[in-house]
C-alpha positions in Angstrom: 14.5 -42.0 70.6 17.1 -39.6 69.7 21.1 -39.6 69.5 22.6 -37.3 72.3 26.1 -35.6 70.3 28.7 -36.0 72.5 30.8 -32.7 73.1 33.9 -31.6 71.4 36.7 -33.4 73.4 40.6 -32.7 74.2 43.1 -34.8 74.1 45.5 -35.8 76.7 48.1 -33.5 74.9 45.7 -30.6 74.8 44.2 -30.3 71.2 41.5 -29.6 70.5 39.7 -32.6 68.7 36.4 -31.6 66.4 35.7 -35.5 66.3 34.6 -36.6 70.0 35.7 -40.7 70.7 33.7 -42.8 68.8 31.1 -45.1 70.4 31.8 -48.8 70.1 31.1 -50.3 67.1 30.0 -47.0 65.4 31.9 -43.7 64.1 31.1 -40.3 64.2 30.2 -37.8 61.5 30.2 -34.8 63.1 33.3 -32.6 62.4 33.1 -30.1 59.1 33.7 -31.3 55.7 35.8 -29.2 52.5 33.4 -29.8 50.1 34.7 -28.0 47.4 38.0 -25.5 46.5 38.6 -22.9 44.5 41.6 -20.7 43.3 42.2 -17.2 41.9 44.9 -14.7 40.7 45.5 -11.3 39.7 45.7 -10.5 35.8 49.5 -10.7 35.2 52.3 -13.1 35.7 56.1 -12.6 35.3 59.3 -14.6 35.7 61.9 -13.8 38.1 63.8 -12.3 35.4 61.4 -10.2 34.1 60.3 -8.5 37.0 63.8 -7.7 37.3 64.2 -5.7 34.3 60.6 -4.2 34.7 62.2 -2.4 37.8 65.2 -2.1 36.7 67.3 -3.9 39.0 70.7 -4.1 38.5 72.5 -4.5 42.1 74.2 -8.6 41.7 73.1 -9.3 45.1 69.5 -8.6 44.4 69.4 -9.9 41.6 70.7 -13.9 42.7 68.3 -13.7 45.9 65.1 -13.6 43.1 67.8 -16.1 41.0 68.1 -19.0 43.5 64.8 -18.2 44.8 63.0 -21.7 43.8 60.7 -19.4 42.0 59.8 -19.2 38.4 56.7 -17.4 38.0 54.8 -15.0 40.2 51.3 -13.0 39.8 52.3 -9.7 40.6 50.4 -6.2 40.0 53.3 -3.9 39.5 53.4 0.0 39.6 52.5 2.3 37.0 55.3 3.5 34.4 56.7 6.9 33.7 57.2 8.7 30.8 60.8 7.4 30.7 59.6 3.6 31.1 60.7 3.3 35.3 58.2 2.6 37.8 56.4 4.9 39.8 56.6 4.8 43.6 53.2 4.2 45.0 52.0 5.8 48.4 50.4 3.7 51.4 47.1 5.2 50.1 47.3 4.1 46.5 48.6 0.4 47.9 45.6 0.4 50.3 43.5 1.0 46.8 45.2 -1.7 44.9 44.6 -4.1 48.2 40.9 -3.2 48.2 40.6 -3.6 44.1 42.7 -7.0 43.9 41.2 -8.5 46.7 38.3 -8.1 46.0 38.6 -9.0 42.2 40.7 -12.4 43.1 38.2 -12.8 46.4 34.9 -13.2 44.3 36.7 -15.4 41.5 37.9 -18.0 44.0 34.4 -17.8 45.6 32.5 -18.7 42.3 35.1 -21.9 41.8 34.8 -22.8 44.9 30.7 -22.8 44.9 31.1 -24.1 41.0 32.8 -27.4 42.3 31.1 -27.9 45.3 27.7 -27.6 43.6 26.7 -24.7 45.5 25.1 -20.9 44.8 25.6 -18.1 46.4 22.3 -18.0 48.1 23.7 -21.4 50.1 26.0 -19.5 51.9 25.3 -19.2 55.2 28.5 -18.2 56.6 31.9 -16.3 55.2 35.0 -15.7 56.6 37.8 -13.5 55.1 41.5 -14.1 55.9 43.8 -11.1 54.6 47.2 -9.5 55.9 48.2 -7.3 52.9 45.7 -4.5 53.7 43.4 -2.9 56.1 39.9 -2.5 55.5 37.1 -1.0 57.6 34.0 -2.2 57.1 36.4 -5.6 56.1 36.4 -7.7 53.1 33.9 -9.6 54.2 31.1 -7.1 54.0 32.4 -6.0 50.5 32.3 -9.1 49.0 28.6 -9.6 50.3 27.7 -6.3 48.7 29.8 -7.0 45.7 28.8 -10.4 44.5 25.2 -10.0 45.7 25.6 -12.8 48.8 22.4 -12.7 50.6 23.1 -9.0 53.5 21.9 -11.9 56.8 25.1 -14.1 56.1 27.4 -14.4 59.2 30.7 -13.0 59.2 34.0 -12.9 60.6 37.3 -10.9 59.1 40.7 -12.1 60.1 43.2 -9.6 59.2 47.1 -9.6 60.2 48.1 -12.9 60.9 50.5 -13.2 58.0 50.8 -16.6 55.8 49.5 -19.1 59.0 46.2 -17.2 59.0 44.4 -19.4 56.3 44.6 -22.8 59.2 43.4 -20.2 62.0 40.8 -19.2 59.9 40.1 -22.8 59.0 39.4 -23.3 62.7 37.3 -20.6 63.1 35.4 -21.5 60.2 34.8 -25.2 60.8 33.8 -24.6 64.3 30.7 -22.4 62.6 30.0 -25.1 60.9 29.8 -28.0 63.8 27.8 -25.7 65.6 25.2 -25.2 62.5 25.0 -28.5 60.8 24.3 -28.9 57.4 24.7 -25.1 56.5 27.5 -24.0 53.9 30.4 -22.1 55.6 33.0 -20.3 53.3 36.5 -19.6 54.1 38.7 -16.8 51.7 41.8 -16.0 51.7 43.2 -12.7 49.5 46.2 -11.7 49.6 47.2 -8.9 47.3 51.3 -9.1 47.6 51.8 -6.6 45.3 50.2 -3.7 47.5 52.4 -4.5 50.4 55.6 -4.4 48.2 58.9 -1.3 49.0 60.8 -0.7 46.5 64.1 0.2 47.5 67.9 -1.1 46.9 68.0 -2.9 50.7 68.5 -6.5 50.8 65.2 -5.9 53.3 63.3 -5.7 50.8 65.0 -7.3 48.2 63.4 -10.9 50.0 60.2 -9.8 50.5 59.8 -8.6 46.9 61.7 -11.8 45.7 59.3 -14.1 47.0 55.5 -12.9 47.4 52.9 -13.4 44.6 48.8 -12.4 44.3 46.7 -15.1 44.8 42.8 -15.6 46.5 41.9 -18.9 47.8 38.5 -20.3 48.5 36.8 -23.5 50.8 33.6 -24.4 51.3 32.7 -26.6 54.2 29.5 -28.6 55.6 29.0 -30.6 59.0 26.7 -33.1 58.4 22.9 -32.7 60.6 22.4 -34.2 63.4 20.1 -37.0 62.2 23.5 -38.4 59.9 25.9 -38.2 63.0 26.0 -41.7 63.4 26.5 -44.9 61.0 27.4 -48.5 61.1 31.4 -48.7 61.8 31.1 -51.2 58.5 29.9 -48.4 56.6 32.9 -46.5 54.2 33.1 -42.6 54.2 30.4 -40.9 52.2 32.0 -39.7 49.2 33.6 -36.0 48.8 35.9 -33.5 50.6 38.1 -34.7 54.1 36.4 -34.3 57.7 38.7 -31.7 60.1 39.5 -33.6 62.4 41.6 -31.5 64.5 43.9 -28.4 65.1 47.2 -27.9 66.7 48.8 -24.5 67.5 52.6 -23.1 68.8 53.3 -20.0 69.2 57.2 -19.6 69.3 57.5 -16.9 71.5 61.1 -15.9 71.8 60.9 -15.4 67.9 57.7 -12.8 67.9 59.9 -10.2 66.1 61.2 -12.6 63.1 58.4 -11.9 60.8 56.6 -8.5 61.1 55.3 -5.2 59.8 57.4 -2.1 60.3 56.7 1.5 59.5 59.2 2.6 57.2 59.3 7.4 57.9 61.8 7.3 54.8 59.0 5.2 52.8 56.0 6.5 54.2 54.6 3.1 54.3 54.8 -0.1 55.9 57.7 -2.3 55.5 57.7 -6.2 56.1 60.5 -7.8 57.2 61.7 -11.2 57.2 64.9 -12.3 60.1 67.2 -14.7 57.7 66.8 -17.5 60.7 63.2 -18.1 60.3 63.6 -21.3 58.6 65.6 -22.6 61.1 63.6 -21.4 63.3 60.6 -22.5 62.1 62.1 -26.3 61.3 63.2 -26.7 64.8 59.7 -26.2 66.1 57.7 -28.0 63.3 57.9 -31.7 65.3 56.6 -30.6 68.6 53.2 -29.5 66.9 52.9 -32.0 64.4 53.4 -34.6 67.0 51.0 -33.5 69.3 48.3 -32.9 66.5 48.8 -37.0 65.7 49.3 -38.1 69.2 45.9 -36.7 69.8 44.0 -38.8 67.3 46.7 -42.1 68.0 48.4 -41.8 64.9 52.2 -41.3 63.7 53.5 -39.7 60.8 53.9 -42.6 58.7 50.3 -42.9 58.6 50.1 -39.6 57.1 49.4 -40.3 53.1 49.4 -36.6 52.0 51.3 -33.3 53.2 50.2 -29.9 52.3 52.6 -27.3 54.0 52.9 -23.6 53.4 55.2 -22.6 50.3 56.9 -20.4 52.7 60.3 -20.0 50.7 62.8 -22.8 49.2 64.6 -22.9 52.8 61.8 -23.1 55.0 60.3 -25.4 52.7 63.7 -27.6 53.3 63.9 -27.0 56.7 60.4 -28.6 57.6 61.0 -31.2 55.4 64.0 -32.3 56.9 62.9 -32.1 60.8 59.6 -33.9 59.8 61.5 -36.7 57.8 59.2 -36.2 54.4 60.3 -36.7 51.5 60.3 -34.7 48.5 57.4 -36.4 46.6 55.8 -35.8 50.1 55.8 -31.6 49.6 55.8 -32.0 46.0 52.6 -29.4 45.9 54.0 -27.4 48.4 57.6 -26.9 46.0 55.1 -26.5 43.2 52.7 -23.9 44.0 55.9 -21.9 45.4 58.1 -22.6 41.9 54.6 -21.0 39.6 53.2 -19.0 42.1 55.6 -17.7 44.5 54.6 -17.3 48.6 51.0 -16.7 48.4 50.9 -15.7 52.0 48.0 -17.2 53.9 46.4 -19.0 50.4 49.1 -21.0 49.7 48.2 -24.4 51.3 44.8 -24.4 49.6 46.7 -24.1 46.2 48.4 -27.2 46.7 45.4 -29.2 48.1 43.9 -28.0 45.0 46.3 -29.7 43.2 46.3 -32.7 45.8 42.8 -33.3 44.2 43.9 -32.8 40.5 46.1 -35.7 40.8 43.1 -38.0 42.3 45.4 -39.8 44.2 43.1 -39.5 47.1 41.4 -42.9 48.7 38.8 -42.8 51.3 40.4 -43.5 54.5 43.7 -41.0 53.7 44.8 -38.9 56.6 46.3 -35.9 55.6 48.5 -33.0 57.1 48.2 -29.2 56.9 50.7 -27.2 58.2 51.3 -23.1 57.7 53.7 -21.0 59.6 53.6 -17.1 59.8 54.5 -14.3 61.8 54.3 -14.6 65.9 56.6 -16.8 64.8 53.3 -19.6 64.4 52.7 -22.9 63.3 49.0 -24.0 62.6 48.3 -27.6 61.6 45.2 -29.6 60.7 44.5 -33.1 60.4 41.9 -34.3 57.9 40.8 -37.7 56.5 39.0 -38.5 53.5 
């Protein structure tokens, strides 16, 4: 006789739950799996210094925001020189270009490492799903990268484009509800960001943020949901050995700050412009509690039983300023500081470069609940709980 799946359920605090309650004596297996992650970059990386002589930057105000910036290294594509050795300004069309040649290049490379360590091909793929905010594509990255890297033309796809750095966890929602709704095929989530080919140059302390702090990076995951003939087992028996189930999201939208991280178009530029308000770390701190509690109140947990952290590298301050509302300690968002001090703010990537290293420690026991938390423009924060 078969197993009837119970339905995805809500909690009493209104999240959305991918693992329904558990009948007694037995757990569910159900919700979507990482099995398997995979980074990428573009070709060059610079210190802060050095990308402040390669444009020649001399202002002393400029120069201590990239200073005390927490950052030591960054993957950045940078203009074209002159016959005199200065950089050459680059038009919205020629950044376009460099977005459609970087992402795709750092796209397909996380792709293969992510298939490479989950044990996967490319014909497995069943399902992609492409997560970028520093260019505009039409047909999207998704259907270049099938073309591209030879992915099989019937694989499902979805392009998420303009969210800013919390995209990657709404993408991840997106992408792991494919994947409970077709068990036991492969869904992959990307996320490229090419930086560089959002960057102005200019002598405003606008710009001279944004251009402190973003790097290039491409991140991929793979995820499974086991079939329906698996969903149940023994309560005695452990967790089958790999990648965390997603167990759950958890939104907020903070409204009254919708303007303090967005996209301008800049008619001295002739290109877009992002801008950054200075408050949205405080911002973003004082709002990180209300969603992180209600993700955990809605699978009965608190955050000391939370074993592993993986927030956004947003910037040294916000970075500070969810630690400190959260209570976490430094060793908690030790990743998070990490990926931000070699790689810069790799937009909506990021938290996938520090579960990367998460698993390079192999710290991980089965039975850890972990955290993932990204904030981005809207002003947004996306969490996820997982457990190994």
């Amino acid at each position: 006789m078969g197993v009837d799946i119970p339905m995805t359920a809500m909690s009493p605090a209104g999240t959305a739950l991918l693992d329904p309650p558990e009948p007694e004596g037995r757990k569910t297996a159900t919700a979507a799996r990482i099995v398997g992650v995979g980074t990428a970059n573009s070709g060059e990386s610079y210190s802060q210094r050095e990308l402040l002589d390669i444009f020649r930057i001399t202002d002393p105000r400029v120069r201590s925001v990239f200073l005390n910036s927490a950052i030591d290294r960054r993957f950045v594509t940078v203009p074209p020189q002159d016959a005199d050795g200065a950089r050459l300004p680059e038009a919205q069309g020629e950044l376009l270009a460099k977005h459609r040649r970087l992402a795709l290049s750092m796209g397909a490379d996380a792709v293969r490492a992510c298939l490479e360590r989950s044990g996967l091909e490319l014909a497995d793929i069943d399902y992609l799903c492409c997560t970028t905010t520093t260019g505009f594509l039409t047909p999207g990255l998704s259907a270049h990268l099938i073309r591209e890297m030879g992915i099989r033309p019937r694989t499902s796809r979805v392009d998420v484009v303009g969210m800013g750095c919390n995209a990657g966890l709404n993408a991840l929602n997106a992408t792991a509800g494919w994947a409970v709704a077709n068990p036991g095929k492969v869904a992959v989530l990307l996320c490229a960001e090419a930086c560089s080919a959002a960057y102005v140059i200019d002598g405003t302390m606008r710009t001279a943020v944004v251009n402190s702090l973003f790097g290039d990076g491409a991140a991929a995951v793979a995820l499974v949901a086991d079939p329906p003939d698996t969903a149940y087992a023994p309560a005695d028996v452990p967790p089958a050995p790999g990648g965390p189930r997603i167990l759950g999201f958890a939104s907020h939208l903070i409204t009254d700050a919708i303007d303090a991280m967005r996209y301008d178009w800049d008619d001295d530029q002739g290109k877009f412009s992002f801008y950054l308000d200075p408050h949205v770390p405080y911002v973003v701190g004082a709002n990180a509690e209300q969603v992180v509690d209600r993700l955990l109140s809605g699978a009965g947990l608190r955050r000391s039983d939370i074993g592993h952290w993986l927030v956004h590298s947003g910037g040294k301050k916000v970075i500070d300023a969810v630690r400190v509302n959260l209570g976490l300690t430094r060793h908690d968002v030790r990743h998070t500081t990490g990926v931000l001090r070699d790689y810069g703010n790799l937009s909506s990537g990021s938290f996938l470069f520090s579960y990367e290293r998460l698993l390079q420690e192999s710290v991980v026991r089965a039975g850890d609940y972990g955290v993932m938390m990204t904030m981005g423009p809207g002003s947004t924060i996306e969490t996820a709980l997982v457990q190994w």
